[in-house]
TORPA-4810 file (N, C-alpha, C, O; in nm, 3 decimals):
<nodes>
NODE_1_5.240_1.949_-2.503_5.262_1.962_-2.361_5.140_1.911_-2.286_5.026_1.945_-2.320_X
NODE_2_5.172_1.802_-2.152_5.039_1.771_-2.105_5.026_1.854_-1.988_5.130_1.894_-1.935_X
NODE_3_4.928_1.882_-1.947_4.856_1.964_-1.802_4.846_1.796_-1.703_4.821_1.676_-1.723_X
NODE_4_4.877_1.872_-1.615_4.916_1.815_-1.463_4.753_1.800_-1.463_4.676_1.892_-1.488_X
NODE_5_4.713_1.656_-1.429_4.568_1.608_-1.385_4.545_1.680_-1.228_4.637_1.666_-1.148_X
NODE_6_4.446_1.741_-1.193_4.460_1.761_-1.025_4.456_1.624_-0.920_4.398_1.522_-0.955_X
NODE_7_4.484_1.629_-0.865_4.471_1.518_-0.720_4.353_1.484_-0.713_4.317_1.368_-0.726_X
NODE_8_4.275_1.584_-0.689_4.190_1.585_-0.616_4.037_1.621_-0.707_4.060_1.674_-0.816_X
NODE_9_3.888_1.598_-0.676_3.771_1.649_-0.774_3.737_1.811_-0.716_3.757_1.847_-0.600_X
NODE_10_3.687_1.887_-0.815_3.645_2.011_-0.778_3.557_1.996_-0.649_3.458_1.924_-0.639_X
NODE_11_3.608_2.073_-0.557_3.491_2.127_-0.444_3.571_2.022_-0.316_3.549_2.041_-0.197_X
NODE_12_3.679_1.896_-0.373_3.770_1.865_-0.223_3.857_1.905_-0.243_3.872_1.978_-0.341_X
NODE_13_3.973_1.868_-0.144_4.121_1.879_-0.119_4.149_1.800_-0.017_4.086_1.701_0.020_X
NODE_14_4.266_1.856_0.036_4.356_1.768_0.106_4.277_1.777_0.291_4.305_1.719_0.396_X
NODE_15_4.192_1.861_0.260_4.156_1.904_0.413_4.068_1.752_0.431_4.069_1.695_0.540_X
NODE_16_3.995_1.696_0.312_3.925_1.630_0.362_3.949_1.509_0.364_3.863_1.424_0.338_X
NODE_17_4.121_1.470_0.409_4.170_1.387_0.384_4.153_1.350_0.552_4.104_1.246_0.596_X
NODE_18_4.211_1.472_0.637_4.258_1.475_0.751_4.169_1.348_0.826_4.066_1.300_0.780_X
NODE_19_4.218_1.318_0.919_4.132_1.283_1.062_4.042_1.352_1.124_4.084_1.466_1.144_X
NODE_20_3.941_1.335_1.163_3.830_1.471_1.225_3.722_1.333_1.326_3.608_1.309_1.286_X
NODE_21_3.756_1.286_1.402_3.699_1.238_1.491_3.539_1.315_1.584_3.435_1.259_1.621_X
NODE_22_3.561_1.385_1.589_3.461_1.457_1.622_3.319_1.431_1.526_3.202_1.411_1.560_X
NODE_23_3.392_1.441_1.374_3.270_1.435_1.280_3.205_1.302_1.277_3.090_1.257_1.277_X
NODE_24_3.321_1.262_1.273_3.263_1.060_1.280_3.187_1.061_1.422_3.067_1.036_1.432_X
NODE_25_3.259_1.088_1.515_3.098_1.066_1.640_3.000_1.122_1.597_2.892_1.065_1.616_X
NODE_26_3.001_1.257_1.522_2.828_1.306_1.505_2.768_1.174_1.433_2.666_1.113_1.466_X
NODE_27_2.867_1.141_1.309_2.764_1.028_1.226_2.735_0.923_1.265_2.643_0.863_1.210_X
NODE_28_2.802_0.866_1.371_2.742_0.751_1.427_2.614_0.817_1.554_2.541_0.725_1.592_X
NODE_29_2.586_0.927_1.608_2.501_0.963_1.698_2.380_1.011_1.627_2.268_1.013_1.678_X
NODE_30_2.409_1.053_1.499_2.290_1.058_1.426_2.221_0.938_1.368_2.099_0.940_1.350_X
NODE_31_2.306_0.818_1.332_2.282_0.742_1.274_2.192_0.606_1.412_2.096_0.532_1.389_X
NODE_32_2.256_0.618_1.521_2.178_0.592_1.643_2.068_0.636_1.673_1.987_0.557_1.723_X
NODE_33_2.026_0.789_1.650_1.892_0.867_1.703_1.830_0.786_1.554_1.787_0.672_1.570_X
NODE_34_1.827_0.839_1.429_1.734_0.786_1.389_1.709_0.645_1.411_1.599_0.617_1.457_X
NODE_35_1.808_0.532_1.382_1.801_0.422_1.444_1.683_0.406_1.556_1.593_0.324_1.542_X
NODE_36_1.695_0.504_1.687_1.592_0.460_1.783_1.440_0.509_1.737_1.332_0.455_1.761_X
NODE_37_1.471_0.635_1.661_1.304_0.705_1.653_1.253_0.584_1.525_1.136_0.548_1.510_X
NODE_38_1.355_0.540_1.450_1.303_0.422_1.355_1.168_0.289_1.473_1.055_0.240_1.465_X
NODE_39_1.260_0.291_1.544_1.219_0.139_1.665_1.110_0.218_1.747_1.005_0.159_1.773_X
NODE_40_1.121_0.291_1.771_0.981_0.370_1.854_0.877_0.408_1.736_0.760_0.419_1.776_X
NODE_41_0.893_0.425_1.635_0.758_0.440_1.512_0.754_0.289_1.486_0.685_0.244_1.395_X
NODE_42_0.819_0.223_1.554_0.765_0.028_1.454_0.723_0.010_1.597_0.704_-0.109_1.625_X
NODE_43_0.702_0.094_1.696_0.620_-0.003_1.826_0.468_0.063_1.852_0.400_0.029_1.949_X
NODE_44_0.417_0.176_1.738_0.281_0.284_1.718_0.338_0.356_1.841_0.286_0.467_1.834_X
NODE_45_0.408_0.353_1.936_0.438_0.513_2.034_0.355_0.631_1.989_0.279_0.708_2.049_X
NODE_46_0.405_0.614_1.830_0.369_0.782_1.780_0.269_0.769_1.653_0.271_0.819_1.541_X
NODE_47_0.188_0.689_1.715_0.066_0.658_1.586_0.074_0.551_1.532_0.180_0.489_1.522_X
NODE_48_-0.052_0.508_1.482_-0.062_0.435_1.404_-0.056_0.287_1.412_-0.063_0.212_1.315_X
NODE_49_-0.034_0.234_1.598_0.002_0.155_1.602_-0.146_0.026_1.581_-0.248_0.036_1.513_X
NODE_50_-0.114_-0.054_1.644_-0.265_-0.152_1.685_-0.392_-0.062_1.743_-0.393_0.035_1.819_X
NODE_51_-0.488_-0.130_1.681_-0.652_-0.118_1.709_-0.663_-0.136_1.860_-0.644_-0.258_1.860_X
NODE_52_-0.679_-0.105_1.991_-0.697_-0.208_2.107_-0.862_-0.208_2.116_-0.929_-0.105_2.107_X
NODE_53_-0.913_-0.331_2.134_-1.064_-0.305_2.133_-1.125_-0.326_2.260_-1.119_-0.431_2.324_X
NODE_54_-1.203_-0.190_2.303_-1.247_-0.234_2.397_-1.427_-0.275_2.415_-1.501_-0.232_2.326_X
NODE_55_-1.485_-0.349_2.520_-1.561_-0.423_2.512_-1.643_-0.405_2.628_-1.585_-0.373_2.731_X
NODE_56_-1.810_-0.426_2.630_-1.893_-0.498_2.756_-1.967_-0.554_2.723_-2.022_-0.546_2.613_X
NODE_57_-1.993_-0.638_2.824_-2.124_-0.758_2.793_-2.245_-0.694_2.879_-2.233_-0.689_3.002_X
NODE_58_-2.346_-0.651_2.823_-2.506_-0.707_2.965_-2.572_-0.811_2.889_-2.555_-0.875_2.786_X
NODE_59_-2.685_-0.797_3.016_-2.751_-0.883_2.949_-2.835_-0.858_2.784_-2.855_-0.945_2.700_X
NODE_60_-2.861_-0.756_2.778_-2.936_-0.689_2.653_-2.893_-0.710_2.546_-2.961_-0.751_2.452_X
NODE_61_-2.710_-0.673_2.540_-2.608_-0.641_2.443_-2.499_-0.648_2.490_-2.455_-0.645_2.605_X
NODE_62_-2.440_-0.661_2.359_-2.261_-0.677_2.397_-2.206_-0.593_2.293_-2.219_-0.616_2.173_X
NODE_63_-2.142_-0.492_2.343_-2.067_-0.375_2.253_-1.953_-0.410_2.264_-1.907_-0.460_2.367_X
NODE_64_-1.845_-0.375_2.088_-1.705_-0.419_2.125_-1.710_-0.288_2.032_-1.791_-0.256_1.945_X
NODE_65_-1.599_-0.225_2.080_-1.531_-0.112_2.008_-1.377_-0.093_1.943_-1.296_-0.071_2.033_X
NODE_66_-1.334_-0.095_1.848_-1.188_-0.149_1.794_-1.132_-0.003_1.709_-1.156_0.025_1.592_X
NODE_67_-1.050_0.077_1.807_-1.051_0.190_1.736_-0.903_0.243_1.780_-0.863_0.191_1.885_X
NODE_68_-0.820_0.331_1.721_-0.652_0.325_1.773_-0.666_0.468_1.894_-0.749_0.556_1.917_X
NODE_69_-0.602_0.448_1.920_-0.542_0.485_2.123_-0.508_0.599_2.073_-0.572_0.703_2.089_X
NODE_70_-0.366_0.581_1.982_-0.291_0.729_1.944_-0.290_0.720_1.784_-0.308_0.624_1.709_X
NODE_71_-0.265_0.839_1.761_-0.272_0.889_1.669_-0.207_1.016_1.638_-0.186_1.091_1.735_X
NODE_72_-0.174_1.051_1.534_-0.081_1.173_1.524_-0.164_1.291_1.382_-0.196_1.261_1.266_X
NODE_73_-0.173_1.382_1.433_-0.237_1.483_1.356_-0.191_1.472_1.186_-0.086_1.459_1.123_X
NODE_74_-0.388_1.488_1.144_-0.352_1.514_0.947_-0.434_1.312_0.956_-0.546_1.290_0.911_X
NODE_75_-0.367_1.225_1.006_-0.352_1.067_1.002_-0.497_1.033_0.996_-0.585_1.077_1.070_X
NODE_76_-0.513_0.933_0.881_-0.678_0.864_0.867_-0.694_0.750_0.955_-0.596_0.683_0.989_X
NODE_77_-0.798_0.725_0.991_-0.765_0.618_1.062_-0.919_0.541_1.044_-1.009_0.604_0.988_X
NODE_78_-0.942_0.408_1.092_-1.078_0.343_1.081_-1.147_0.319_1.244_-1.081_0.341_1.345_X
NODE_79_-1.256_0.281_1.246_-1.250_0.257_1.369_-1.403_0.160_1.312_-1.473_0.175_1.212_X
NODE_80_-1.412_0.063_1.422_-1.487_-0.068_1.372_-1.584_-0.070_1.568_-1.556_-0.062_1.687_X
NODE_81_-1.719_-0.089_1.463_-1.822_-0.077_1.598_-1.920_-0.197_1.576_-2.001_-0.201_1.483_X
NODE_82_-1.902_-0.314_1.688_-1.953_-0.423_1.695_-2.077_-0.454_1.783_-2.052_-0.475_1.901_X
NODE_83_-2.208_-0.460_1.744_-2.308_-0.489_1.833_-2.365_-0.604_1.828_-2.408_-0.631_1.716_X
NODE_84_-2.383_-0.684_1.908_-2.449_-0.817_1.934_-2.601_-0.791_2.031_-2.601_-0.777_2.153_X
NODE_85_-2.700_-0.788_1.959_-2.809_-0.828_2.025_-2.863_-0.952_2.123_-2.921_-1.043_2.064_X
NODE_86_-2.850_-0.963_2.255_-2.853_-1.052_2.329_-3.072_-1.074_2.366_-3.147_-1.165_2.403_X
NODE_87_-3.081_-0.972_2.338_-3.253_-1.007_2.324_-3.302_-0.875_2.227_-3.265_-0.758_2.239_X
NODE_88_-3.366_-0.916_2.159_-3.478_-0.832_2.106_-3.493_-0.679_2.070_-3.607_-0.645_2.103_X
NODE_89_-3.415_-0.562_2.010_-3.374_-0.443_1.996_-3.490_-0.387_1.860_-3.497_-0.409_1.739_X
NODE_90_-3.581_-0.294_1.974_-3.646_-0.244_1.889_-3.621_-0.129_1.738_-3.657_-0.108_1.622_X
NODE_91_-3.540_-0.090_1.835_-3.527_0.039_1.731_-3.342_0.076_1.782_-3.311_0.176_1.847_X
NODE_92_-3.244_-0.026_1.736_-3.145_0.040_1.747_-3.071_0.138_1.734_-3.091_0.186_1.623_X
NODE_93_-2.980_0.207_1.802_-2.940_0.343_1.778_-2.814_0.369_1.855_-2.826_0.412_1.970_X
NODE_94_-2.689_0.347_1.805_-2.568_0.399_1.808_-2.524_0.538_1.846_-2.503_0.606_1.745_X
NODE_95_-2.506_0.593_1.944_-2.500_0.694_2.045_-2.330_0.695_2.038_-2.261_0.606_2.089_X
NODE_96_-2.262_0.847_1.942_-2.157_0.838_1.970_-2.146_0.991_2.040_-2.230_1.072_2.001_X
NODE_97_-2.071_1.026_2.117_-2.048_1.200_2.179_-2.005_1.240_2.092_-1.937_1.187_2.003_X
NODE_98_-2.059_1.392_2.114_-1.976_1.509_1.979_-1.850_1.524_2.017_-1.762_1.558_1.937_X
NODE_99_-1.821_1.492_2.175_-1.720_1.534_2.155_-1.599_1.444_2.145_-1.485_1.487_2.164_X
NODE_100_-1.623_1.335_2.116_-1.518_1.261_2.084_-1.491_1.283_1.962_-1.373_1.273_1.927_X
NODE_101_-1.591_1.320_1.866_-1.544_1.365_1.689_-1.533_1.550_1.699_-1.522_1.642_1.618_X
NODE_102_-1.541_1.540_1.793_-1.446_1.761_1.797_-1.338_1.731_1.690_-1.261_1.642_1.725_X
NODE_103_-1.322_1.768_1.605_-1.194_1.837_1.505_-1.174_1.702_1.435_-1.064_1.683_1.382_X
NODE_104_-1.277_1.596_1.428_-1.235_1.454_1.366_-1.285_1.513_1.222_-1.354_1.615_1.233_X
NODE_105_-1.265_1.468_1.097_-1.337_1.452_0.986_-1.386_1.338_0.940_-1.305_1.272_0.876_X
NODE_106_-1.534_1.275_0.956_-1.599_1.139_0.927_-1.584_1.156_0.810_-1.640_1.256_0.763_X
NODE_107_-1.506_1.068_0.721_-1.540_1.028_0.583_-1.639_0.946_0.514_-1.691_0.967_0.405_X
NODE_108_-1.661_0.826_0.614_-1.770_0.701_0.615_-1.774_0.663_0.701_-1.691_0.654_0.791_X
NODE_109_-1.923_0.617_0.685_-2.004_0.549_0.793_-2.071_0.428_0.749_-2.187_0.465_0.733_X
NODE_110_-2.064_0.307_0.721_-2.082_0.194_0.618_-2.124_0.073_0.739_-2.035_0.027_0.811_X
NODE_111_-2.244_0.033_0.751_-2.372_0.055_0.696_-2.413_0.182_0.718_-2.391_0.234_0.828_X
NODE_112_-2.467_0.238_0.637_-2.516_0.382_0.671_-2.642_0.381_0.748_-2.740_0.317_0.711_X
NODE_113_-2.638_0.457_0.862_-2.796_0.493_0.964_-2.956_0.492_0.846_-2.954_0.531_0.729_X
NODE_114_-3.046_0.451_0.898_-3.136_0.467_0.830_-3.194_0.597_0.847_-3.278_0.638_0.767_X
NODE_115_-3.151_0.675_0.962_-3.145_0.820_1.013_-3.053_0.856_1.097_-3.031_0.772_1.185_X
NODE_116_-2.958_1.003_1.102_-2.895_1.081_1.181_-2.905_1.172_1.248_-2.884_1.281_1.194_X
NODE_117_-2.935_1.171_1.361_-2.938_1.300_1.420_-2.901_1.314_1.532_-2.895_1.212_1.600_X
NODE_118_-2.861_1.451_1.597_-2.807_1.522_1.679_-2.892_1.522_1.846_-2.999_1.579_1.863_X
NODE_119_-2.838_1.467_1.925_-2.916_1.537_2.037_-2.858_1.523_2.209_-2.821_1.412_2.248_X
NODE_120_-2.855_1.604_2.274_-2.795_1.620_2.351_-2.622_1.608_2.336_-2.560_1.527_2.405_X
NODE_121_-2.599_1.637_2.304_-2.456_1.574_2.265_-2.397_1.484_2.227_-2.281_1.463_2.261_X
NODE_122_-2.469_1.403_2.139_-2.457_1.281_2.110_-2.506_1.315_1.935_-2.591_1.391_1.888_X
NODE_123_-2.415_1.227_1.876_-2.455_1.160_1.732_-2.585_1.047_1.749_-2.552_0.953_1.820_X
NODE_124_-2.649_1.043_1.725_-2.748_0.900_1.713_-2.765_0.877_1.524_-2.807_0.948_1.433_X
NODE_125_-2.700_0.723_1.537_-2.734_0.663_1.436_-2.845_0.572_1.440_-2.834_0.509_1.545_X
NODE_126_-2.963_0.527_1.366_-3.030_0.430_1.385_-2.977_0.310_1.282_-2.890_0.317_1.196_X
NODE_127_-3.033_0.236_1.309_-3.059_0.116_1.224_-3.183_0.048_1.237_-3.272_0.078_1.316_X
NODE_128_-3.182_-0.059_1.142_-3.309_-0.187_1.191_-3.310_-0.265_1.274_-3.236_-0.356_1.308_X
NODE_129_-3.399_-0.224_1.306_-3.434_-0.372_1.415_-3.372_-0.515_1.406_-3.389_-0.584_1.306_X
NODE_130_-3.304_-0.554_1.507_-3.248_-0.675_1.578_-3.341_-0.726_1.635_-3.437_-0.670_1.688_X
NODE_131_-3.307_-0.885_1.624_-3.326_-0.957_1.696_-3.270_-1.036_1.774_-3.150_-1.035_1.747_X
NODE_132_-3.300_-1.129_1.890_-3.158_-1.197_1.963_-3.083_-1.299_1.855_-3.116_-1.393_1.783_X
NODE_133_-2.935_-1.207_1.896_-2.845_-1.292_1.834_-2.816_-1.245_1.726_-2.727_-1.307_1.668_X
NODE_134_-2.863_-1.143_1.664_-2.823_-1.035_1.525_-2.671_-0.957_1.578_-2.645_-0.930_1.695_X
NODE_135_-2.590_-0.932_1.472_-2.474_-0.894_1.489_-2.512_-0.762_1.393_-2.563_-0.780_1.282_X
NODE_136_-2.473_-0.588_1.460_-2.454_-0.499_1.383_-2.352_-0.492_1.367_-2.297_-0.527_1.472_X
NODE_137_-2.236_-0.450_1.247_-2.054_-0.335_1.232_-2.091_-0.278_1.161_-2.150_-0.321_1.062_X
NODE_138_-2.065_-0.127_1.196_-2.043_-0.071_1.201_-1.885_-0.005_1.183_-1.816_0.011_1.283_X
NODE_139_-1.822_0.041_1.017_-1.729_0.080_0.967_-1.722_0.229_1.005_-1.826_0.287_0.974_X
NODE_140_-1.643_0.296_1.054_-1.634_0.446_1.063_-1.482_0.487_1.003_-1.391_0.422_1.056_X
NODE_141_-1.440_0.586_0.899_-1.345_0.608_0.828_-1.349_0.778_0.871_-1.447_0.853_0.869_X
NODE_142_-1.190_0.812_0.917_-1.203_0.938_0.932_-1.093_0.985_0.962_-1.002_0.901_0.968_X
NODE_143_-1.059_1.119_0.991_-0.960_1.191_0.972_-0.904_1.273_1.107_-0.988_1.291_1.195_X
NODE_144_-0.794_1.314_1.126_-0.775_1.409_1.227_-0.724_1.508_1.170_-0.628_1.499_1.093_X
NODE_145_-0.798_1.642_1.210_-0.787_1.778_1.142_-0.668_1.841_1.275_-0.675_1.816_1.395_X
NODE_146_-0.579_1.915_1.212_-0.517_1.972_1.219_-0.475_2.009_1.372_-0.381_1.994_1.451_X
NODE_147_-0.634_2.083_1.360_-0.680_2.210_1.513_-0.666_2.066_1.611_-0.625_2.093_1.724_X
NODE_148_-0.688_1.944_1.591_-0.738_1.890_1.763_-0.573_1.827_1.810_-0.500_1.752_1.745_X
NODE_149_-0.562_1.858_1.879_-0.401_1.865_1.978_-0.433_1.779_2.145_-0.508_1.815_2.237_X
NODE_150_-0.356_1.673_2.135_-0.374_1.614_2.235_-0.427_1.536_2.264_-0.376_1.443_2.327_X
NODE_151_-0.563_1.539_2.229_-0.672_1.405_2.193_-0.778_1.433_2.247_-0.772_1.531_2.320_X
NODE_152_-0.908_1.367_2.237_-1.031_1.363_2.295_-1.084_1.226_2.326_-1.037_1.116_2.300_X
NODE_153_-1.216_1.265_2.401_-1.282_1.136_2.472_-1.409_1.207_2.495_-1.450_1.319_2.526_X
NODE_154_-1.468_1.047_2.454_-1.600_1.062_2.512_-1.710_0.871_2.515_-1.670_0.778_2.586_X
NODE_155_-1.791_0.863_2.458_-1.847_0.757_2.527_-1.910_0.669_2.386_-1.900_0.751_2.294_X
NODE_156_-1.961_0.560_2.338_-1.973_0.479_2.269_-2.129_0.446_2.332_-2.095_0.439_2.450_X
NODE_157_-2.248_0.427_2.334_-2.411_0.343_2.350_-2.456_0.310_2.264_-2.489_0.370_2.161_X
NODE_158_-2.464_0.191_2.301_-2.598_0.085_2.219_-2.673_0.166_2.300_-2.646_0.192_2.417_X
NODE_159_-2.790_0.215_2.219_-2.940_0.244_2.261_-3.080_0.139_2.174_-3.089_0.110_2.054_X
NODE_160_-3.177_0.102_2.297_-3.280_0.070_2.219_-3.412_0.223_2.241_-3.497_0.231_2.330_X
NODE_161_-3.393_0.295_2.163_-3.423_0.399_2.150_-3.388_0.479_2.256_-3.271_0.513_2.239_X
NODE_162_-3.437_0.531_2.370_-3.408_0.571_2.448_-3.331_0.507_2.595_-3.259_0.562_2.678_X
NODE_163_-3.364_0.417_2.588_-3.295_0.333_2.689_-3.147_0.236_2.658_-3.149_0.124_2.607_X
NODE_164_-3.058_0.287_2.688_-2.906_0.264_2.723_-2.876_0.084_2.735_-2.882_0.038_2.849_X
NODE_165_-2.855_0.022_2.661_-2.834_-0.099_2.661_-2.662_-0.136_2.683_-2.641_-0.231_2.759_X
NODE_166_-2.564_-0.081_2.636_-2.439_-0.102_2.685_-2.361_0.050_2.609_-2.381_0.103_2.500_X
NODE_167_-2.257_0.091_2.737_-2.141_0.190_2.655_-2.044_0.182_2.745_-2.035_0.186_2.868_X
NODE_168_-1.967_0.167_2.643_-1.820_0.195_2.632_-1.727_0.334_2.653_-1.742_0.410_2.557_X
NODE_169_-1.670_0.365_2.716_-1.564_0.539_2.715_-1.482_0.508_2.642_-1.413_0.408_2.662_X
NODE_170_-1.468_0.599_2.520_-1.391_0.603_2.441_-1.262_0.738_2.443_-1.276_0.851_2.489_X
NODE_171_-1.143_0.684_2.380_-1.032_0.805_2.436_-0.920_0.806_2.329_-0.853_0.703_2.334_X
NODE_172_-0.881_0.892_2.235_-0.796_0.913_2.163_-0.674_1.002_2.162_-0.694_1.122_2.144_X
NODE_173_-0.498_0.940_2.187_-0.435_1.034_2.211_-0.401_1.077_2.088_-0.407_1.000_1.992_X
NODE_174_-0.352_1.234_2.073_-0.288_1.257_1.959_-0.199_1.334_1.956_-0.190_1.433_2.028_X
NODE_175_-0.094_1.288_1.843_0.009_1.347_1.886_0.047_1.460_1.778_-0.005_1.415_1.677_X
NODE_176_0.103_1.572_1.745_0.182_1.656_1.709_0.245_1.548_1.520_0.329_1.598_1.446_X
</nodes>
């Protein structure tokens, strides 16, 4: 005697034969939303997008700064620091604010300062002495921790030791 094959595989039936219009709009409205949040993460909206670099000339120096806008929490990111000596830099020194690295994690700093230290609110990196027409970069590799929500800002100086040769305001959004 043979047994009757079922119609149908364990776990359907005939219900899911029916028409259900309703369900098919969800899958095409889901399949649209991700669709758009796909096209808004390929334009950086929400991180990650292009470097924009910003820049000044004096006469002393010319600072270019190439570092991303937004960013989204946990995300590594690089940021690239360009100095051109336009005359004679005794004792260079890279002046970044603390508080633009509030809740950042520096991984690297490549060339590394020949000294670091803290003062007034400012990072100071040194280096060697320039001369006109010497190019410093400055590689910075680093992280966004968790706690910083929203973003920070603060300011970028070429210093020849104490005296302010060019800066830049620097500003990072971040997102969630």
């Amino acid at each position: 005697m043979s047994e009757a094959v079922p119609r149908y595989p364990d776990g359907l039936g005939a219900f899911h034969e029916r028409d259900r219009p309703v369900r098919r709009t969800v899958n095409w409205i889901a399949l649209f939303g991700l669709l758009a949040l796909l096209v808004l993460a390929a334009t950086g909206l929400l991180g990650g997008g292009s470097r924009p670099v910003s820049s000044v000339r004096t006469p002393a120096a010319d600072l270019a700064i190439k570092t991303p806008s937004v960013l989204r929490s946990g995300m590594f990111f690089e940021a690239e620091i360009q100095a051109r000596a336009n005359q004679p830099i005794a004792k260079p020194l890279l002046a970044i604010s603390e508080s633009y690295w509030r809740d950042i994690t520096i991984n690297t700093i490549l060339p590394a300062a020949t000294s670091e230290k803290s003062e007034d609110g400012m990072v100071l990196l040194e280096y060697e002495a320039m001369d006109a027409g010497d190019v410093l970069t400055v590689k910075i590799d680093g992280q966004i921790n968790p706690s910083l929500f929203v973003g920070t800002q603060g300011r970028i100086e070429l210093r020849d030791d104490e005296r302010v040769l060019a800066a830049v305001p620097v500003e990072m959004t971040v997102l969630p």
